[in-house]
LOFI-210360 format. One record per atom (N, C-alpha, C): x negated, y negated, z negated; residue number from 1; atom name. Coordinates in nm, 3 decimals, padded with zeros to 5 digits, always signed. Layout:
<atoms>
X  Y  Z  i  at
X  Y  Z  NUM  CA
...
</atoms>
This chain:
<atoms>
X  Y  Z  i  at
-06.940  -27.857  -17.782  1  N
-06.804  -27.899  -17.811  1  CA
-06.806  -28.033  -17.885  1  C
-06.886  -28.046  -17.964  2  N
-06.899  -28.194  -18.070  2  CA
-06.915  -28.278  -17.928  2  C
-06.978  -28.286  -17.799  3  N
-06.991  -28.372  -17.741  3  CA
-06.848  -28.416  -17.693  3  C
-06.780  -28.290  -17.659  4  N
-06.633  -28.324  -17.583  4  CA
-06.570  -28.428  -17.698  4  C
-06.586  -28.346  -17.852  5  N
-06.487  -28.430  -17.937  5  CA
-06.538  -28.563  -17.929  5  C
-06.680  -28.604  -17.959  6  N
-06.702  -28.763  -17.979  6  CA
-06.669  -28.818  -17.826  6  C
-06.693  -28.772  -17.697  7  N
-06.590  -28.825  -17.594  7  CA
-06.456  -28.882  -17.626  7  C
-06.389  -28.774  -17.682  8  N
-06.234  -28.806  -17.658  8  CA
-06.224  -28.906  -17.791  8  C
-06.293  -28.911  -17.904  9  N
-06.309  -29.000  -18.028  9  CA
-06.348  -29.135  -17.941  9  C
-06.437  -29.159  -17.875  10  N
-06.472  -29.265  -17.805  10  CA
-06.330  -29.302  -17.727  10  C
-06.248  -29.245  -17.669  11  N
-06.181  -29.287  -17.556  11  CA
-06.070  -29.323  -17.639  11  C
-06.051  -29.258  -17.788  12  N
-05.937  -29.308  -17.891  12  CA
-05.975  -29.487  -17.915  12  C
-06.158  -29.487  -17.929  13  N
-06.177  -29.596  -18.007  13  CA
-06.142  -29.743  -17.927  13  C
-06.164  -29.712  -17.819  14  N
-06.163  -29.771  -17.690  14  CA
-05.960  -29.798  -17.636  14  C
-05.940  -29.716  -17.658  15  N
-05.812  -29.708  -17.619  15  CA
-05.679  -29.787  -17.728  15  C
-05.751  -29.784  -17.875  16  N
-05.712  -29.834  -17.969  16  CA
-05.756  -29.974  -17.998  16  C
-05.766  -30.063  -17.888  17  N
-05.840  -30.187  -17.917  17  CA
-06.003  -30.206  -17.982  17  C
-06.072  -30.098  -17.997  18  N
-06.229  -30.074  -18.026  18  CA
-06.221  -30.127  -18.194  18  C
-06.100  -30.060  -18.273  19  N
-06.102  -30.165  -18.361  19  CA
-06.229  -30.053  -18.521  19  C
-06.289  -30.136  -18.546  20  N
-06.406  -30.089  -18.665  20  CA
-06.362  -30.035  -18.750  20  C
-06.388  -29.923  -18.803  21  N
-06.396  -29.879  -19.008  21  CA
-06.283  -29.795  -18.930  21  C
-06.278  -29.672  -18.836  22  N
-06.180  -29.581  -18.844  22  CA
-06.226  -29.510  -18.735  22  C
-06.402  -29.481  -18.719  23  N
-06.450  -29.389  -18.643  23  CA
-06.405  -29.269  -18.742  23  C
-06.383  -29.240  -18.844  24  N
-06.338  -29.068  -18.903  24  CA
-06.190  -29.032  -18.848  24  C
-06.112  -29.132  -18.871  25  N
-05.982  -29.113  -18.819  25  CA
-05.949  -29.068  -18.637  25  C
-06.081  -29.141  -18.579  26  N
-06.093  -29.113  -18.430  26  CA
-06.132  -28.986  -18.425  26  C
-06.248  -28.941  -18.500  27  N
-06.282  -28.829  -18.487  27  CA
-06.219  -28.714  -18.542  27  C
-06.108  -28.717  -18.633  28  N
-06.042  -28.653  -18.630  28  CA
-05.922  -28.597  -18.555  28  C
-05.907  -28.708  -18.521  29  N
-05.792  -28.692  -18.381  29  CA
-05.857  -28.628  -18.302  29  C
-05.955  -28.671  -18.222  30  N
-06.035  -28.595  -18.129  30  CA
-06.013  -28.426  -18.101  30  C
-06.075  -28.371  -18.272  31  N
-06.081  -28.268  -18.266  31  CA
-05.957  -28.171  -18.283  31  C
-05.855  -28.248  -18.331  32  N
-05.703  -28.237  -18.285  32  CA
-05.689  -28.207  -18.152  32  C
-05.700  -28.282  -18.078  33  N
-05.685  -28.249  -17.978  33  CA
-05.729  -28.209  -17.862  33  C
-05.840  -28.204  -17.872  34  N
-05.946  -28.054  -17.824  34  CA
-05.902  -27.941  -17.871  34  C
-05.864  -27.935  -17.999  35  N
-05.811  -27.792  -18.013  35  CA
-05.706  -27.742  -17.963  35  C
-05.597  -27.824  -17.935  36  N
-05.484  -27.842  -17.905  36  CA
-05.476  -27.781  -17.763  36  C
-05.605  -27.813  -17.648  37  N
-05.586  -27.814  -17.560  37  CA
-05.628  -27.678  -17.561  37  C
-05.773  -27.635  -17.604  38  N
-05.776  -27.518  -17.644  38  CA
-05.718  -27.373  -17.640  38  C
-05.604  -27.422  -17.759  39  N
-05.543  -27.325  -17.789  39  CA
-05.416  -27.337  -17.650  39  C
-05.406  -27.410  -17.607  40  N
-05.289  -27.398  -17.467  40  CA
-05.397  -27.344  -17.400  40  C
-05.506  -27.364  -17.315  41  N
-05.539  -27.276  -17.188  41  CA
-05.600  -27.139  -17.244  41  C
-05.628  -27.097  -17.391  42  N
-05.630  -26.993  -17.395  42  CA
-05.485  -26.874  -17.434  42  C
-05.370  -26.972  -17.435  43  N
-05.236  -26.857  -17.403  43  CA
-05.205  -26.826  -17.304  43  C
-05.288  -27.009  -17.205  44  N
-05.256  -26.990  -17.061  44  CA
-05.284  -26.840  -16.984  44  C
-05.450  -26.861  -17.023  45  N
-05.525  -26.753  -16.995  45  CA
-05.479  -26.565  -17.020  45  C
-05.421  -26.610  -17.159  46  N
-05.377  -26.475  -17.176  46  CA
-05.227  -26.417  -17.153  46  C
-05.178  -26.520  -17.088  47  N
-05.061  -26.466  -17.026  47  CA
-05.078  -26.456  -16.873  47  C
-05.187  -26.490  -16.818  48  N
-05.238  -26.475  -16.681  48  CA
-05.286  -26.303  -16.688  48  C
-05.316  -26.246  -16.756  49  N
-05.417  -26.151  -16.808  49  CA
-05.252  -26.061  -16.861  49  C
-05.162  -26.093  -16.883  50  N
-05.032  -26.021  -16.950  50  CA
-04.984  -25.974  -16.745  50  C
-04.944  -26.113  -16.713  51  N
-04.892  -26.055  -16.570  51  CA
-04.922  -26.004  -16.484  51  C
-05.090  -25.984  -16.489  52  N
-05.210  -25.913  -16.409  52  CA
-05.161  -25.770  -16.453  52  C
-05.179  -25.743  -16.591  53  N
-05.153  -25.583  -16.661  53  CA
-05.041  -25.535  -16.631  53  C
-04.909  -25.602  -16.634  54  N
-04.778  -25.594  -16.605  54  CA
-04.814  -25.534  -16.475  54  C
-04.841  -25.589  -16.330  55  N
-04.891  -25.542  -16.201  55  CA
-04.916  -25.478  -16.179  55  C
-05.036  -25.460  -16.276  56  N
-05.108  -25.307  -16.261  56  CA
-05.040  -25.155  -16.287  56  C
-04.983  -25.199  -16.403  57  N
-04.910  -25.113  -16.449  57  CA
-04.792  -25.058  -16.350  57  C
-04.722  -25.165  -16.285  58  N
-04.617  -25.134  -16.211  58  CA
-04.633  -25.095  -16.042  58  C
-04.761  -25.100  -16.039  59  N
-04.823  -25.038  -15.901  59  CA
-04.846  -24.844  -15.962  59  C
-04.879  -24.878  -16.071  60  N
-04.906  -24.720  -16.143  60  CA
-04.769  -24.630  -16.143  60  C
-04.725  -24.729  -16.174  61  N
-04.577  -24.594  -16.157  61  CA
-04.519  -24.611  -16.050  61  C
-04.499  -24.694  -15.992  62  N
-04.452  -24.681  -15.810  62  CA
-04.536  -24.559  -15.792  62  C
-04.713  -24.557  -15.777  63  N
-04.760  -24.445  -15.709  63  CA
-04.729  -24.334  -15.826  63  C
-04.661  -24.300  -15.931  64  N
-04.634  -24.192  -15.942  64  CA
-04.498  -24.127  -15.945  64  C
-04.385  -24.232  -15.920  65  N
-04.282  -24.214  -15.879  65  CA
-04.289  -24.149  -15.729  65  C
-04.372  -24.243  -15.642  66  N
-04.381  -24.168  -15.531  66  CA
-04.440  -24.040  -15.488  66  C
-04.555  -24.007  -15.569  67  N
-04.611  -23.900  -15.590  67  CA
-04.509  -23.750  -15.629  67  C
-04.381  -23.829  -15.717  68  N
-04.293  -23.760  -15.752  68  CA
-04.210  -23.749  -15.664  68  C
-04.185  -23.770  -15.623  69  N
-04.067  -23.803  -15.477  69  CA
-04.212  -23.680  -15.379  69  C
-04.251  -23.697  -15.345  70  N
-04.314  -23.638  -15.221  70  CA
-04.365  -23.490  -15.283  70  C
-04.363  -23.423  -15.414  71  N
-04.359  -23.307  -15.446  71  CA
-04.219  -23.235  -15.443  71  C
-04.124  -23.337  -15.474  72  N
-03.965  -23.262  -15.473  72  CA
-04.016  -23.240  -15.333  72  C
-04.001  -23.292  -15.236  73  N
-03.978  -23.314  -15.101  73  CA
-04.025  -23.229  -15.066  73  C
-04.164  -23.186  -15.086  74  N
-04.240  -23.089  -15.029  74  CA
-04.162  -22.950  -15.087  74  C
-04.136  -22.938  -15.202  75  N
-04.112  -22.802  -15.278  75  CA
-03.940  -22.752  -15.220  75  C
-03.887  -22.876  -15.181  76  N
-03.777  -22.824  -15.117  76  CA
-03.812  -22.809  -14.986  76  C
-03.882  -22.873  -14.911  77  N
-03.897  -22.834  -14.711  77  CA
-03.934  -22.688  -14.743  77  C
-04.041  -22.615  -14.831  78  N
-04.095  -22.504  -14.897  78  CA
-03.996  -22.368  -14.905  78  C
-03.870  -22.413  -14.982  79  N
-03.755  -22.304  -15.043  79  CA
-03.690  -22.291  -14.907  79  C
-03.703  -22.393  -14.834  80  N
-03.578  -22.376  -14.693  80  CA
-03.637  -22.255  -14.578  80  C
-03.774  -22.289  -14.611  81  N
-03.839  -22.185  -14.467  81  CA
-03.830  -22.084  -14.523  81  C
</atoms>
């Protein structure tokens, strides 16, 4: 990870006219915003992982709604004969 941050510290220093005496300030930004990004693809991630469970879940009760549905069904074709 220190490599990503002194990357993106480099691309500040560079991007900021290469100007001297404020590599700490670059490198602090850096790690600003590495974290930054961070912390977005890991909500990304865990709301990918929320709508997956949601799915799952809602395939689970379809098959036991239907499961429910096809015991009435059966228990009444049952009472008629």
């Amino acid at each position: 990870m220190s490599e990503e941050i002194a990357r993106a510290a480099y691309q500040l220093w560079e991007s900021s006219g290469r100007i001297e005496g404020r590599d700490l300030e670059n490198w602090v930004e850096a790690e600003r915003i590495i974290a930054t990004r961070q912390i977005e693809l890991a909500k990304t991630a865990q709301k990918a992982r929320g709508r997956e469970a949601g799915t799952e879940r809602t395939k689970v009760i379809a098959l036991e709604k239907d499961a429910q549905s096809q015991k009435v069904v059966r228990g009444t074709v049952a009472k008629r004969r």
